[in-house]
C-alpha positions as CSV (number, residue, x, y, z in Angstrom):
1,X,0.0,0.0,0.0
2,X,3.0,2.3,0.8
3,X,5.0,1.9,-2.2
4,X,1.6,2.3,-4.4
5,X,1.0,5.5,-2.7
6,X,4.8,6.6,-3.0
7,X,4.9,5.7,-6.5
8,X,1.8,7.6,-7.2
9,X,3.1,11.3,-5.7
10,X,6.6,10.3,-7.5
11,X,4.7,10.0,-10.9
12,X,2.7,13.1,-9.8
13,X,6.0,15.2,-9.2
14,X,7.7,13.7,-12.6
15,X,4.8,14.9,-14.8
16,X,4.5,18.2,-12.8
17,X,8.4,18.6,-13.7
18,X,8.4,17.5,-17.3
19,X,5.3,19.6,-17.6
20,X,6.8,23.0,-15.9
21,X,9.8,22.2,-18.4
22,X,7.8,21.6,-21.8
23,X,9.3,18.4,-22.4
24,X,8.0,16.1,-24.6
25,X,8.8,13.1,-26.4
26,X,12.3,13.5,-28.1
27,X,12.3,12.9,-32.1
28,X,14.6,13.6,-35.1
29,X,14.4,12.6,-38.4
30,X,17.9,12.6,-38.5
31,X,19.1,10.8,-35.9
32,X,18.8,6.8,-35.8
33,X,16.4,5.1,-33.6
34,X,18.7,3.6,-31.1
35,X,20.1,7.8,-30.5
36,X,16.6,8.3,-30.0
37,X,16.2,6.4,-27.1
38,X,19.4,7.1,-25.6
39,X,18.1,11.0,-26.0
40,X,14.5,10.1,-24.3
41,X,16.2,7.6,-21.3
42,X,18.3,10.8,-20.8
43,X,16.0,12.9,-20.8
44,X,13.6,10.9,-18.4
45,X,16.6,10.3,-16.2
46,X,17.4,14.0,-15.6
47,X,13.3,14.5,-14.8
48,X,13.8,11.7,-12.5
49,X,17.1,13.3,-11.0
50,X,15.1,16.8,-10.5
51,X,12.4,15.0,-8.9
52,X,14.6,13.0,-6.5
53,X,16.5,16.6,-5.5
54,X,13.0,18.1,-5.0
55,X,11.5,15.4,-2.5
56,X,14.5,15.3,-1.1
57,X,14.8,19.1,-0.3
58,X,11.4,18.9,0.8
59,X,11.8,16.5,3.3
60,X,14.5,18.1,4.9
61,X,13.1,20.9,5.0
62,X,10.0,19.6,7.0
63,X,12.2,17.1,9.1
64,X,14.0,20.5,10.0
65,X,10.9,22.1,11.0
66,X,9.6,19.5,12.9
67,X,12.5,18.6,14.8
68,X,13.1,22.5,15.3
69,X,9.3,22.3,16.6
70,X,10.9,19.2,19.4
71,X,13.6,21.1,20.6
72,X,11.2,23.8,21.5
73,X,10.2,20.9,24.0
74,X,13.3,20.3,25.5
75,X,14.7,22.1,28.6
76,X,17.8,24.2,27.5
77,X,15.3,25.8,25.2
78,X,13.1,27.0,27.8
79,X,15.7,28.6,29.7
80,X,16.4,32.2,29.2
81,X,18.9,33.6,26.6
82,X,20.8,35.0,29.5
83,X,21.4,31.6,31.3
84,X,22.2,29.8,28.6
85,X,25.2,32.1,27.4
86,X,26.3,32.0,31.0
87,X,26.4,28.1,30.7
88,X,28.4,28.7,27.5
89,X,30.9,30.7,28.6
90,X,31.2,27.7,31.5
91,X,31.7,25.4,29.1
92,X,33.9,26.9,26.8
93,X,36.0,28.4,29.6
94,X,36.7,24.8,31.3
95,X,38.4,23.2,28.3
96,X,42.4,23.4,27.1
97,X,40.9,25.0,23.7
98,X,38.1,27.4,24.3
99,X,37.9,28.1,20.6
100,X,36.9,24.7,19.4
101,X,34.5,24.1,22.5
102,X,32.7,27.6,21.0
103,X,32.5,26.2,17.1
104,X,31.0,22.8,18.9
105,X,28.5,24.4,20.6
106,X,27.4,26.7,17.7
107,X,27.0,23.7,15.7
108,X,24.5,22.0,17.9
109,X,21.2,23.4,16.9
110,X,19.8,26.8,15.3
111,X,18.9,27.7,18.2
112,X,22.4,27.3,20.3
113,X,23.8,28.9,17.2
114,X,21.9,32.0,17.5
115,X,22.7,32.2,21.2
116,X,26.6,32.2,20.3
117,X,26.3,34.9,17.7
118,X,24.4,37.2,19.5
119,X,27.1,36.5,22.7
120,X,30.2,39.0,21.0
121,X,32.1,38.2,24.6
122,X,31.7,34.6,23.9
123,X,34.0,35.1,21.0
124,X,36.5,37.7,22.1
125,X,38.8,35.2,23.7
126,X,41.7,34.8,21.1
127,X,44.3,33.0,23.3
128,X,45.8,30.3,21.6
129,X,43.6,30.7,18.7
130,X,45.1,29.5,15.3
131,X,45.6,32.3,13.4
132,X,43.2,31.3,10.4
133,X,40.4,31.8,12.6
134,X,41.4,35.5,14.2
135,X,39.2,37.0,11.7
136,X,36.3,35.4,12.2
137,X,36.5,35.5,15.7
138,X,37.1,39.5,16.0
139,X,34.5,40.1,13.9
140,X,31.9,38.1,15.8
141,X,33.5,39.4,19.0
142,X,32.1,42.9,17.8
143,X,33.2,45.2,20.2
144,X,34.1,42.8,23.1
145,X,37.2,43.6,25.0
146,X,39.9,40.9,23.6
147,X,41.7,38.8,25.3
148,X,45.3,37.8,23.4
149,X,47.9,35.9,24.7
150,X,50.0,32.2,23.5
151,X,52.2,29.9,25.5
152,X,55.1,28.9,23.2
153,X,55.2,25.0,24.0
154,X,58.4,22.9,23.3
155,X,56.1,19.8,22.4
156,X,53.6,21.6,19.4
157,X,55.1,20.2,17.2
158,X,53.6,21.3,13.6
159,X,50.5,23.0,15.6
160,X,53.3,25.3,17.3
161,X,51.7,29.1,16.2
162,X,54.4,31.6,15.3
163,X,54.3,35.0,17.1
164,X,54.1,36.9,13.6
165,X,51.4,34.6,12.5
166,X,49.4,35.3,16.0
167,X,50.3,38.7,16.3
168,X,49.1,40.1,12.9
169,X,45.6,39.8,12.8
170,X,45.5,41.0,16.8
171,X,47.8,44.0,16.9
172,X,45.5,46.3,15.1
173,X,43.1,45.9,17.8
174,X,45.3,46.9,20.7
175,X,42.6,49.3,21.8
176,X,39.9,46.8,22.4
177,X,42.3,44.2,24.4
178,X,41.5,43.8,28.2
179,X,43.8,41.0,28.7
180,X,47.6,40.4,27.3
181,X,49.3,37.4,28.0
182,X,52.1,35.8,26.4
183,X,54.5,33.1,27.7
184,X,57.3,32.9,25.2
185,X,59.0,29.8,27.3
186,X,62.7,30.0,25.7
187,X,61.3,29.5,22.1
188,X,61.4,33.0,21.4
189,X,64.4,35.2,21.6
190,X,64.8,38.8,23.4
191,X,65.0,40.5,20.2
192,X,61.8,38.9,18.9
193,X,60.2,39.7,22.5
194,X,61.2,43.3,22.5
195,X,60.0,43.8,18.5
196,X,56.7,42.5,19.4
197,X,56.6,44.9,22.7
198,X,57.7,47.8,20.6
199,X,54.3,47.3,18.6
200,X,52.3,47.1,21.5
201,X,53.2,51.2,22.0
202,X,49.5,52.7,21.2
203,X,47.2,53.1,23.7
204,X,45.6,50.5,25.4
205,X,42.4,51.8,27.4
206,X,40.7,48.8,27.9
207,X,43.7,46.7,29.7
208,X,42.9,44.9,32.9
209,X,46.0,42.2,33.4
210,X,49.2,41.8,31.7
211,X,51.4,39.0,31.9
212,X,54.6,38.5,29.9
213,X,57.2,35.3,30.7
214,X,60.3,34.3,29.2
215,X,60.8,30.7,30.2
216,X,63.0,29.3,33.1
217,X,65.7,31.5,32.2
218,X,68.4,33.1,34.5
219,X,68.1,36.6,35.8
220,X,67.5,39.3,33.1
221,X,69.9,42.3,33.7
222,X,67.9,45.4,34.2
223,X,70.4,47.5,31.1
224,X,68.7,44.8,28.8
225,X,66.6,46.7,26.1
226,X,65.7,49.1,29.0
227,X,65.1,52.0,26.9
228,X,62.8,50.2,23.8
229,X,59.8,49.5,26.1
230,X,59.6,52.3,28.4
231,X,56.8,53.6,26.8
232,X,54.7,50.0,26.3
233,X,51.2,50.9,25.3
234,X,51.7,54.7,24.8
235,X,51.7,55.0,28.3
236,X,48.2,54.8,28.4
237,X,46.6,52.0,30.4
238,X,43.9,53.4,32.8
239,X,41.9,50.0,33.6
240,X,45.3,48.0,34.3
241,X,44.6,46.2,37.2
242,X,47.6,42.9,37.2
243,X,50.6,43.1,36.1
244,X,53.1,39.7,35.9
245,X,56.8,39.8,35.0
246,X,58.5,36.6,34.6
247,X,62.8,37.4,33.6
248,X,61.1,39.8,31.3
249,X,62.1,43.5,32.3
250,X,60.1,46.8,32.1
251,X,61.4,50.2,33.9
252,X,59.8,50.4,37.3
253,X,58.7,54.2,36.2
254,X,56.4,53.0,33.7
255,X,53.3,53.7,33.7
256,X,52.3,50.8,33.5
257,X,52.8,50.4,37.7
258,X,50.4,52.5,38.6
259,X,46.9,52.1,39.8
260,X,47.7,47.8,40.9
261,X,46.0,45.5,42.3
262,X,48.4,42.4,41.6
263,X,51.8,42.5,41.2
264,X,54.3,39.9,40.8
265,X,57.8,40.2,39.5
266,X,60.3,37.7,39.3
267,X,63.8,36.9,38.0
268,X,64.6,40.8,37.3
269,X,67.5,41.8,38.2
270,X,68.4,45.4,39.1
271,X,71.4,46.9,38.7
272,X,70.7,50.7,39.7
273,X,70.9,52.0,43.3
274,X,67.9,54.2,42.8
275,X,65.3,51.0,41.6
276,X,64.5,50.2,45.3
277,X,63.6,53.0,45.9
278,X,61.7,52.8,42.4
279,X,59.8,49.9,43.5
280,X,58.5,51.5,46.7
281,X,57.1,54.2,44.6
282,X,54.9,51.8,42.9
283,X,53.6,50.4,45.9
284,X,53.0,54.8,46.6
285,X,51.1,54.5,43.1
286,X,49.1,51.6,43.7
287,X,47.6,51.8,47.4
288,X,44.7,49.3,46.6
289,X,46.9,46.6,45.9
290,X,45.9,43.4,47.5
291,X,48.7,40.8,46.1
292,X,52.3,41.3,45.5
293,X,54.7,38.8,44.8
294,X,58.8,39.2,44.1
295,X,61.9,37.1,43.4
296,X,63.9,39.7,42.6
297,X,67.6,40.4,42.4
298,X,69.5,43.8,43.5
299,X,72.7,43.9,42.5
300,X,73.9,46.4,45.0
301,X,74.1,47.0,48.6
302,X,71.4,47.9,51.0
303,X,71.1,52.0,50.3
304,X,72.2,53.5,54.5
305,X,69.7,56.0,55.6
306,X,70.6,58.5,58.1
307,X,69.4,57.8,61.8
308,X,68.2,61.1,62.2
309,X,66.0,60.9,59.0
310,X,62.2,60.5,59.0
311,X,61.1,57.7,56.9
312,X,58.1,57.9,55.1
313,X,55.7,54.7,55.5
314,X,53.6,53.9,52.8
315,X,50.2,52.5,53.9
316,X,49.1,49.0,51.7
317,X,45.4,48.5,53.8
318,X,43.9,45.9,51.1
319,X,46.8,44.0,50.7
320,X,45.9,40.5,51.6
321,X,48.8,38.4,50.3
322,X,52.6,39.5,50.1
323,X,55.4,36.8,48.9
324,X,58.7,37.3,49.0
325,X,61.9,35.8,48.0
326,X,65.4,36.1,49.5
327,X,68.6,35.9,47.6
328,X,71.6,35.4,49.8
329,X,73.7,38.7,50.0
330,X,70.0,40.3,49.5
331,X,68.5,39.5,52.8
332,X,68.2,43.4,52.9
333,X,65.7,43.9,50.9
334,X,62.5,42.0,52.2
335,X,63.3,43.9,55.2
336,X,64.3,47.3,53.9
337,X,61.4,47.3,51.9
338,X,58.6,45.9,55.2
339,X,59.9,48.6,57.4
340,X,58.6,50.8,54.7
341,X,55.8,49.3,54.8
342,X,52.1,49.5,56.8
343,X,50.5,46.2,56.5
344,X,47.2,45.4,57.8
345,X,46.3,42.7,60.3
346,X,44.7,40.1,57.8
347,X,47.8,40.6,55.2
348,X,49.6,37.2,54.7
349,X,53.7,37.5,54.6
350,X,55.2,34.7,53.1
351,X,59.0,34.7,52.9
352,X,61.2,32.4,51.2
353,X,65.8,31.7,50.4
354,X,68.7,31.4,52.1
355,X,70.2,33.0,55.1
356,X,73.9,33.7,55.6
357,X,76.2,32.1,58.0
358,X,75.4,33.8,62.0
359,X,72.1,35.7,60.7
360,X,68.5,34.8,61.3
361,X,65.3,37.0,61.3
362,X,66.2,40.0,62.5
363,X,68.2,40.0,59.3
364,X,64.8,39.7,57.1
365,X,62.2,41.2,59.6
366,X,62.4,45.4,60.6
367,X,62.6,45.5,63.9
368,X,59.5,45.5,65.7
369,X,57.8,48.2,67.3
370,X,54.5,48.4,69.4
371,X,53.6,52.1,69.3
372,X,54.2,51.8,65.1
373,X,53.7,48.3,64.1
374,X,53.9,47.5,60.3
375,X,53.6,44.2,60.7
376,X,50.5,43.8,63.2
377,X,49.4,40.6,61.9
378,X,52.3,39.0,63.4
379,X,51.7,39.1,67.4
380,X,48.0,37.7,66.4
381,X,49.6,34.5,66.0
382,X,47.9,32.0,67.7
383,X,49.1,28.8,66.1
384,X,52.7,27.7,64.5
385,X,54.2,25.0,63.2
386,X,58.1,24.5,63.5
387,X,59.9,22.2,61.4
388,X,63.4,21.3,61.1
389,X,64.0,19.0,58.6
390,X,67.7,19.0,59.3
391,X,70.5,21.2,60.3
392,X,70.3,24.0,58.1
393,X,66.7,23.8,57.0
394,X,63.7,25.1,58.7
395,X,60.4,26.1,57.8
396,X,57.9,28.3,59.9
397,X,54.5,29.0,59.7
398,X,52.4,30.8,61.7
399,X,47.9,31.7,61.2
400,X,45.8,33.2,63.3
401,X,41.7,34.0,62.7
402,X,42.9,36.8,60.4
403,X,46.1,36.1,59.1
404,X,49.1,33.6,58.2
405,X,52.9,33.8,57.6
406,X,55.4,31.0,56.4
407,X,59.3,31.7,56.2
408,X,60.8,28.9,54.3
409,X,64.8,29.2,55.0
410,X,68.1,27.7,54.6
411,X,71.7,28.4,55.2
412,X,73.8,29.9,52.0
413,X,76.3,27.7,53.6
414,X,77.2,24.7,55.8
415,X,75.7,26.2,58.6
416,X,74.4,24.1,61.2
417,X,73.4,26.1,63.7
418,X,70.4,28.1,61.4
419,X,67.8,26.0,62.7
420,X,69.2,27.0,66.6
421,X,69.6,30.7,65.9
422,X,65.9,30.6,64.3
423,X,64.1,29.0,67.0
424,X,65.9,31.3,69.5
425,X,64.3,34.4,67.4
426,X,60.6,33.3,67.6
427,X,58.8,35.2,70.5
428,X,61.9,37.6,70.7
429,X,62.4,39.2,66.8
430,X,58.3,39.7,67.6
431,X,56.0,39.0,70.7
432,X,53.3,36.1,70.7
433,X,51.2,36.5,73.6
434,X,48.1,34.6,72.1
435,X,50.1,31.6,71.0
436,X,48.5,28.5,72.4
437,X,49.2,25.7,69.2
438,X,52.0,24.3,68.6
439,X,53.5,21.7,66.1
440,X,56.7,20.7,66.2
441,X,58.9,18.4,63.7
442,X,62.1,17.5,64.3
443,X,62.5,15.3,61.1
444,X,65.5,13.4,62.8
445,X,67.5,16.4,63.4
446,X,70.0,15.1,66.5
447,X,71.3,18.3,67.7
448,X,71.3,18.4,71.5
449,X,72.2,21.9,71.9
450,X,68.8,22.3,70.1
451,X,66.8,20.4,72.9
452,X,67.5,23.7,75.5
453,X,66.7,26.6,72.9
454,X,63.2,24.7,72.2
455,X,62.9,24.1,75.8
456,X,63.6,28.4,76.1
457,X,61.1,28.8,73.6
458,X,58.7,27.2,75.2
459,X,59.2,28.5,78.4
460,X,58.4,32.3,76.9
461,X,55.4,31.4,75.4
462,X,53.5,29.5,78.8
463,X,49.9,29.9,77.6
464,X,50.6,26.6,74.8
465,X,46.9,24.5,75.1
466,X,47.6,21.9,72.1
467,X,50.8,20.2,71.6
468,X,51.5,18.3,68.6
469,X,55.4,16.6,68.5
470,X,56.6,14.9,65.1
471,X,59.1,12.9,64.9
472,X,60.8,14.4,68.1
473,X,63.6,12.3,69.6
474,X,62.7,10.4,73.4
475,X,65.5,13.2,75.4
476,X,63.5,16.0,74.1
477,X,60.1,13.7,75.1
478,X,61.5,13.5,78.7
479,X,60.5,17.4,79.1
480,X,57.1,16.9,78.7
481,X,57.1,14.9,82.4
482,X,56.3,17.5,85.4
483,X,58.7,17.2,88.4
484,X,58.9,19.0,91.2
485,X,61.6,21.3,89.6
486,X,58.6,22.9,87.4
487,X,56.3,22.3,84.5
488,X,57.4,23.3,80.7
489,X,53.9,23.1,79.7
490,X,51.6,24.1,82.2
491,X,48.4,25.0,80.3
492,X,48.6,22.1,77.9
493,X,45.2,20.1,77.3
494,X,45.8,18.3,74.0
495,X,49.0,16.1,73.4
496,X,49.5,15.2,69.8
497,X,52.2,12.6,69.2
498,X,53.2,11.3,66.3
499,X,56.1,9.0,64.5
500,X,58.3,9.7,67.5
501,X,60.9,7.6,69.7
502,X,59.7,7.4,72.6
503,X,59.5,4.2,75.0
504,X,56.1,3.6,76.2
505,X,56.8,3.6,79.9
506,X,57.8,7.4,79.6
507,X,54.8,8.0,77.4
508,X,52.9,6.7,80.6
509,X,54.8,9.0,82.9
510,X,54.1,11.8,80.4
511,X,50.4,11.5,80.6
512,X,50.2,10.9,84.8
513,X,52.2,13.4,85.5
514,X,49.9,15.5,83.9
515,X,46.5,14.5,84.7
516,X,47.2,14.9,88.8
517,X,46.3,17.3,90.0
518,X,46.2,18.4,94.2
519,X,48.8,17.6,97.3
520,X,50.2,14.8,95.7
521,X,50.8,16.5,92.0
522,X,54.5,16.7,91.2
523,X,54.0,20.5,91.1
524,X,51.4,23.2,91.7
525,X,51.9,24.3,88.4
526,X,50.1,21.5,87.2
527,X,46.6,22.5,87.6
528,X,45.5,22.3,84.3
529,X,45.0,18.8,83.5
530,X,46.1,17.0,80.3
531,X,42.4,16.5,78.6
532,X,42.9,14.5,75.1
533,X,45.9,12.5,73.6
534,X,46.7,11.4,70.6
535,X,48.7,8.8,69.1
536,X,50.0,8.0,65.3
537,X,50.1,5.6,64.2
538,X,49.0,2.6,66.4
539,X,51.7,0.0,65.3
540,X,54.3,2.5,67.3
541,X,52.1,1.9,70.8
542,X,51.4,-1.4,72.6
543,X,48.0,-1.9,73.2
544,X,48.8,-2.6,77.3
545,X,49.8,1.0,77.1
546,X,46.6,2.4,75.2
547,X,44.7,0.4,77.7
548,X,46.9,2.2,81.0
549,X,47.1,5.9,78.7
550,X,42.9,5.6,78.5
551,X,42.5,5.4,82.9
552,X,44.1,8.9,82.9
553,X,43.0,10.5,79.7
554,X,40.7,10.6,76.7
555,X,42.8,8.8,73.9
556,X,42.8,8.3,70.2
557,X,44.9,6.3,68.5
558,X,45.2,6.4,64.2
559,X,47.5,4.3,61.6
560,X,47.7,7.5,60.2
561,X,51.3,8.3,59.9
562,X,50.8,11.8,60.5
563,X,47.6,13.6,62.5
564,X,44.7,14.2,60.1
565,X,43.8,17.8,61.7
566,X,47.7,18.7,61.1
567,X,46.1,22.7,59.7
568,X,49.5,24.1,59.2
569,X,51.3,22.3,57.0
């Protein structure tokens, strides 16, 4: 019945297309019978052809309409223009290739198509974009803010993109870019780096955050092409909000430095006197900054200024994160450049190098003052973790509600007594008075002259509530027993103990020592009782001991092989 009626409206549709074209039979008196019918089965096989083309036309054309009339069913097409180019811009912003996430998504349906067409921002990022498709994507970016940038990668292969090729289609639109970003790894040499920078010198009013990296090279000497790029972008850059130098180097009076948010320089070296105090004026010229980060090198020493002189401080209140790096001989300038500074409470200070042989904090931190503190954030401290992962390695970090600070150091040289000379600083270089958590790792260092300046340390900061030892060796354990000579601890409630050599009939002293309390205590100072212990990891504790440790004290025991509430490291 279905191939009747198909064969029916394909007849229809042949007559009605031999009839539009006025064909008839084909004759010729002059041509022989057989090129007769060769002419007519031609003939009838081109009707057929046009016929075939029609229907099929047809039909796609109503299969388009009706599944266009479907999708109108479905969810995403209910939701509002709005959401859906949000959920685009998620999309195409959580893949390695934006670009060819975007032409996927335009290619789904007329509908989703639409959507990305009438998004311009959608289209306006051009960061590792091949260069054939730069056109079409600025133009369908409209007037969207651009954002440019590549990463020269070693591994590309044939789909590595040339700068000139990139750069081309992209430069004439310096106006419209809001975010530069190119990472030229050690592909691309300093003279091709500096051309490209001297055609980025018109104005660029829409810039928010420029980056610019030159691999994992060595310092870059600051009489390198100073003079070529002092003027990048015209000088005109009013929205520039980030700013990222990696061994890539830009005067410090550009204008460029002005009006920051982020700033992070690294592996720049200076060789002018007059650039430290360069770089303090842009931290004058960008007062809402809220991140700086430097591993910077000056290659000169620390500029003297005259006691009787009155320092200016320059006041940094939304700074919430400042990183630092410091290079041997340089130690200076993390703390030239602090004591210049007023810092707020919440700011982070993160400090990290080596330290020369017989310094220690004093020789990275200004000297402390309460009536002008620039560094408030550091007496919050509450809690601290000290590690010393051998002689002339230790790391520090220190949080309170607000705030956190981590020096990472280690001697220049084979100094072993850094980690001695560090401790001793703590509660001296700048008070503590709310410290009450501690976590100590002593990571097998065997030094015993060590054992008495923790001990010290300890004894200047009394109020300590939660103790948590790491690998500490059994002669430094043997402090933690109260005796009638006095208590090292006397406010402590929580005993964490973990990975360390200690026999488990001083453990057991440890813990009763601490939990009696009255005439018969060891000391009056002991009336704060010991209130929760814990062990890692079980296999380091007989289970006759757990069982004598739990008559005294609230106990938990882990095969963890460090403690899982460990929050400062």
């Amino acid at each position: 019945m279905r191939s009747s009626i198909s064969s029916q409206l394909m007849a229809v549709l042949i007559d009605d297309i031999r009839r539009q074209l006025g064909l008839g039979a084909v004759t010729s008196s002059e041509n022989s019978p057989v090129e007769e019918t060769r002419a007519a089965l031609d003939q009838e096989m081109e009707i057929v052809r046009l016929a075939l083309k029609a229907a099929t036309t047809h039909m796609a054309e109503q299969l388009s309409r009706l599944q266009f009339q479907r999708n109108q069913l479905a969810s995403t097409h209910r939701l509002p223009i709005e959401v859906m180019s949000t959920i685009f811009y998620f999309a195409i912003t959580c893949e390695g290739e934006p670009f060819r996430s975007l032409l996927n998504l335009s290619s789904v349906c007329r509908l989703w198509r639409d959507i990305a067409l009438g998004c311009p921002s959608l289209w306006a990022d051009l960061r590792m974009l091949p260069p054939a498709l730069a056109d079409l994507f600025i133009i369908r970016s409209k007037a969207a803010p651009l954002k440019v940038g590549l990463v020269f990668n070693e591994d590309a292969g044939a789909h590595h993109i040339r700068l000139s090729e990139y750069v081309s289609p992209v430069l004439p639109h310096v106006d419209r870019w809001s975010v530069c970003a190119f990472d030229f790894r050690q592909l691309v040499s300093v003279r091709r780096i500096m051309s490209f920078l001297r055609y980025a010198s018109v104005p660029a009013p829409q810039l928010e955050a420029l980056v610019l990296k030159r691999g994992w090279s060595d310092f870059i000497w600051s009489t390198d092409q100073a003079q070529t790029i002092d003027q990048l972008f015209g000088g005109v850059t009013p929205r520039l909000r980030a700013v990222t130098l990696h061994a890539i180097f830009i005067p410090l009076t550009s204008s460029i430095f002005s009006g920051l948010t982020r700033l992070n320089l690294e592996f720049i070296e200076y060789t002018e006197p007059d650039s430290i105090h360069q770089l303090l004026h842009v931290f004058e010229r960008s007062p809402q900054l809220e991140y700086i980060s430097w591993d910077l090198k000056f290659s000169f020493p620390e500029p003297i200024t005259p006691e009787s002189s009155v320092v200016p401080r320059i006041s940094l209140a939304q700074l919430q994160d400042l990183d630092m790096v410091a290079q041997g001989p340089l130690q200076w300038v993390p703390r030239h450049i602090l004591a210049r500074l007023v810092l707020p409470s919440s700011c982070s200070l993160s400090i990290f190098g080596e330290v020369e042989a017989g310094r220690d904090l004093s020789h990275l931190l200004p000297q402390y003052s309460s009536t002008q503190p620039n560094l408030p954030g550091l007496p919050t401290t509450t809690k601290l973790s000290i590690k010393l992962e051998d002689y002339i390695v230790c790391r520090l970090t220190g949080r309170s509600a607000e705030m956190s600070w981590h020096a990472s150091l280690y001697a220049a040289q084979n100094d072993d007594l850094l980690s001695k000379r560090l401790v001793s600083n703590l509660g001296n270089i700048f008070p503590m008075p709310r410290l009450e958590e501690v976590v100590l790792w002593w990571c097998g260092v065997e030094y015993p002259t060590l054992f008495s300046v923790v001990a010290d340390f300890f004894r200047r900061h009394p109020n300590i509530k939660d103790l948590c030892l790491v690998a500490c060796p059994e002669d430094f354990m043997v402090d933690l027993i109260v005796t009638p000579r006095g208590n090292l601890y006397p406010k402590l409630e929580r005993l964490r103990i973990c990975q360390c050599s200690c026999d488990d009939s001083v453990l057991i002293e440890i813990v009763k020592s601490r939990t009696r309390v009255g005439p018969d205590a060891p000391s009056s100072d002991a009336a704060i009782k010991l209130q929760h212990l814990s062990l890692h990891p079980r296999s380091s504790f007989a289970e006759s001991t757990i069982l004598t440790l739990r008559e005294y004290v609230k106990v938990d025991v882990t095969d963890d092989e460090v403690p899982d509430d460990r929050r400062m490291n």
